[in-house]
C-alpha positions as CSV (number, residue, x, y, z in Angstrom):
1,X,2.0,8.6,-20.6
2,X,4.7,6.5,-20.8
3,X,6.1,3.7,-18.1
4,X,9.1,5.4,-17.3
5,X,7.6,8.3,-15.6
6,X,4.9,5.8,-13.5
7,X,8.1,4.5,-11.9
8,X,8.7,7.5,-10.4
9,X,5.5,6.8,-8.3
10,X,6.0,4.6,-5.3
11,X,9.2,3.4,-6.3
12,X,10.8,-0.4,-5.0
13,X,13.7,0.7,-2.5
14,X,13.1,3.5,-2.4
15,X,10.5,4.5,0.8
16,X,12.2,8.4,1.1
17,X,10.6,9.1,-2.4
18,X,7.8,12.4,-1.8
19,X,4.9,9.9,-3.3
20,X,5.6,8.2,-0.3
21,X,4.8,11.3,1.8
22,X,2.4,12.3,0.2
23,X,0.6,9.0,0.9
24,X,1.8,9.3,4.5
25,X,-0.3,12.2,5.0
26,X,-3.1,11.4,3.1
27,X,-3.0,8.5,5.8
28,X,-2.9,10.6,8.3
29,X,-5.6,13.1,7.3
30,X,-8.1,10.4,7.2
31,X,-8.1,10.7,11.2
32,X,-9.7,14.0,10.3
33,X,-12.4,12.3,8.6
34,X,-13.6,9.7,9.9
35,X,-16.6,9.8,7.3
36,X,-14.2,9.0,4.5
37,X,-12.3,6.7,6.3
38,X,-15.2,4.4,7.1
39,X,-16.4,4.9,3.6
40,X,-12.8,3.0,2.4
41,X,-13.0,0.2,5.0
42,X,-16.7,-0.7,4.1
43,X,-15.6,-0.4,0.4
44,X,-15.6,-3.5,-1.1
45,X,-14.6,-2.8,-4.8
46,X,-12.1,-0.9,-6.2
47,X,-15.2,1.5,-8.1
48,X,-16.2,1.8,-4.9
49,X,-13.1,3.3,-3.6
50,X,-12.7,5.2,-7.0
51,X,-16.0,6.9,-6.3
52,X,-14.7,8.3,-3.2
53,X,-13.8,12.2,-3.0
54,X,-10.8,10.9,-0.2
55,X,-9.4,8.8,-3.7
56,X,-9.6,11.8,-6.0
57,X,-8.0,14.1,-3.0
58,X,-4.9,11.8,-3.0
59,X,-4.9,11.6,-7.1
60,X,-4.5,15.3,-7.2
61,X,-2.1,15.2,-4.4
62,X,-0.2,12.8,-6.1
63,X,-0.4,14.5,-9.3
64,X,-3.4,13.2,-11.6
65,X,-1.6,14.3,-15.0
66,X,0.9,11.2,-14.0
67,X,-1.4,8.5,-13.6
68,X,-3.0,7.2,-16.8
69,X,-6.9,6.0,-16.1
70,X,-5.5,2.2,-16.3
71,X,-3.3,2.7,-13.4
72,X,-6.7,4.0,-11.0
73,X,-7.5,0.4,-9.9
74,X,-4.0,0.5,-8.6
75,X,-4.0,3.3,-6.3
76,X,-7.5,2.2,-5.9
77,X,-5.9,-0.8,-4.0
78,X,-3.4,1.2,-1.9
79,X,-6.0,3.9,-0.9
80,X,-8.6,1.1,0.4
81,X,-6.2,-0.6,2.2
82,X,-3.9,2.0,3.4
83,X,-7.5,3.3,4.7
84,X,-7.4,0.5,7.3
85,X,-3.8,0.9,9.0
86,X,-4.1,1.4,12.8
87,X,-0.7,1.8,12.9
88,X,2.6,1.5,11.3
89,X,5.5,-0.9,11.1
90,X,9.2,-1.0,10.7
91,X,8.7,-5.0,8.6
92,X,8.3,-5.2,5.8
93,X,4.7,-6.7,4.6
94,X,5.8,-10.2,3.7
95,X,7.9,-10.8,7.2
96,X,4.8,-9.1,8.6
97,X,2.6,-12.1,7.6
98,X,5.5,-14.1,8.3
99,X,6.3,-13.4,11.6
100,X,5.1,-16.1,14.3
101,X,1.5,-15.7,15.6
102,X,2.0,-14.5,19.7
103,X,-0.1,-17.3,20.8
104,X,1.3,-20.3,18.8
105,X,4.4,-20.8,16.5
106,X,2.7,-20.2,13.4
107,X,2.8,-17.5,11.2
108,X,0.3,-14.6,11.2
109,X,-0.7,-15.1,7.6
110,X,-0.7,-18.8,7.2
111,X,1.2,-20.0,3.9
112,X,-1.7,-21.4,1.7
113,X,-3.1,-17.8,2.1
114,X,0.1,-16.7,1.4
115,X,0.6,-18.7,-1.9
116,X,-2.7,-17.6,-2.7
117,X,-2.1,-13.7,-2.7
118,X,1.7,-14.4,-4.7
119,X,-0.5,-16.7,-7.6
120,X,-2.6,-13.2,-7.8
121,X,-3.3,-11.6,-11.0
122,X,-6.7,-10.1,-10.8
123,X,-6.9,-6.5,-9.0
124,X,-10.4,-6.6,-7.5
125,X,-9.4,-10.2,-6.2
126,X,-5.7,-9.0,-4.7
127,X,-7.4,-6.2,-3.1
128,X,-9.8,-8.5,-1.1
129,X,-6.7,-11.0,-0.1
130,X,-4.9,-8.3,1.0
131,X,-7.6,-6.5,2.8
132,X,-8.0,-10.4,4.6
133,X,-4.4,-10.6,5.5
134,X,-4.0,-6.9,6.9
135,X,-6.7,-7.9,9.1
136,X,-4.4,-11.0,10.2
137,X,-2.1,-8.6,11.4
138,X,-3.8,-6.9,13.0
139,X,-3.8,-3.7,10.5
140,X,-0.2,-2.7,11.3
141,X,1.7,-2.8,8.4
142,X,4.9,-0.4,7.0
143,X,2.6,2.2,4.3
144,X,5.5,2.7,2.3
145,X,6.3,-1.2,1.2
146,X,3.0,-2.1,0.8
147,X,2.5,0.7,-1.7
148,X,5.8,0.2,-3.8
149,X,4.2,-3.7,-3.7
150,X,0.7,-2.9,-4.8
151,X,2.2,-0.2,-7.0
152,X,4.3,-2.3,-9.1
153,X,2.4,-5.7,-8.9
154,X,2.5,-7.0,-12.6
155,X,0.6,-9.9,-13.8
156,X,2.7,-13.7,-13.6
157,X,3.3,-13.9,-17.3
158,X,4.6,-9.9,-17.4
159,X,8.2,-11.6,-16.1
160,X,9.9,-8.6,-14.1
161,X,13.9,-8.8,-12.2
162,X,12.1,-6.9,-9.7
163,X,9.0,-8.3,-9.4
164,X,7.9,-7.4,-5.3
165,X,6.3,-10.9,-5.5
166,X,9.5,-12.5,-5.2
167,X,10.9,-10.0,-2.0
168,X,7.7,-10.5,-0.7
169,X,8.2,-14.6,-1.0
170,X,11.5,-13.9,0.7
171,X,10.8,-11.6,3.1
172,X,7.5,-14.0,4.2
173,X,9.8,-17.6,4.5
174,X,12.4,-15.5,6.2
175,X,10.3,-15.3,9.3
176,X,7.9,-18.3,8.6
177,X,8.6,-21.2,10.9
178,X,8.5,-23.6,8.7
């Protein structure tokens, strides 16, 4: 399978795209099933998620003859996490973690976790950071952006022009009070 047609999977910019939608409600149909649902939050490894029949219900939805097997850990990622959203929101993720805390003038996610989460490269070990910092905000987050970021996170030395690293930077120092 090549590149070019994984792009057309959660796509930067791009939050009408259907995988979107489909991941919308997948979201939703985990209030259905709770089971599954508390299965995903208690899942700390991506097998762990990957061994999950909600996983392999939003694969097919998605399409499963798209995805080559090196992509799973991926959508791994954006299946636990998307798991625990309470609730959605209009920011994007990095001015989400930006955005000054309601009881002092610092930022929800404070920057050395920040940095820490942008210097990523391993999957299981992005996963758990951004697990930590959806938590931080209090699990509201915007599904769409956090899937187009998770979805075309590279590795540093793969250089990209739109790698969601930098927008997230941006997006996170925009609203930081720095």
């Amino acid at each position: 399978m090549s590149e070019s047609n994984n792009k057309s999977i959660f796509p930067q910019y791009k939050p009408d795209d259907a995988s979107f939608s489909i991941l919308w409600l997948w979201w939703l149909s985990l209030e259905e099933d709770k089971g599954e649902r508390a299965y995903l939050r208690r899942s700390y490894t991506l097998t762990e998620i990957m061994l999950s029949p909600a996983f392999h219900r939003l694969l097919n939805q998605l399409g499963r003859d798209r995805f080559p097997q090196y992509r799973y850990p991926k959508l791994a990622i954006i299946a636990g996490l998307v798991s625990r959203i309470e609730g959605e929101s209009e920011q994007k993720l990095g001015a989400k973690m930006g955005s000054p805390n309601k009881s002092s003038a610092k930022p929800d996610v404070a920057e050395l976790r920040m940095r820490r989460i942008l210097a990523c490269d391993d999957l299981e070990e992005l996963y758990m950071l951004l697990r930590r910092a959806l938590s931080l905000v209090d699990n509201h987050v915007n599904i769409s952006d956090l899937a187009a970021i998770v979805w075309n996170w590279k590795r540093m030395d793969e250089k990209s022009p739109h790698d969601p690293r930098r927008r997230i930077a941006c997006d996170y120092y925009a609203e930081a009070p720095l």
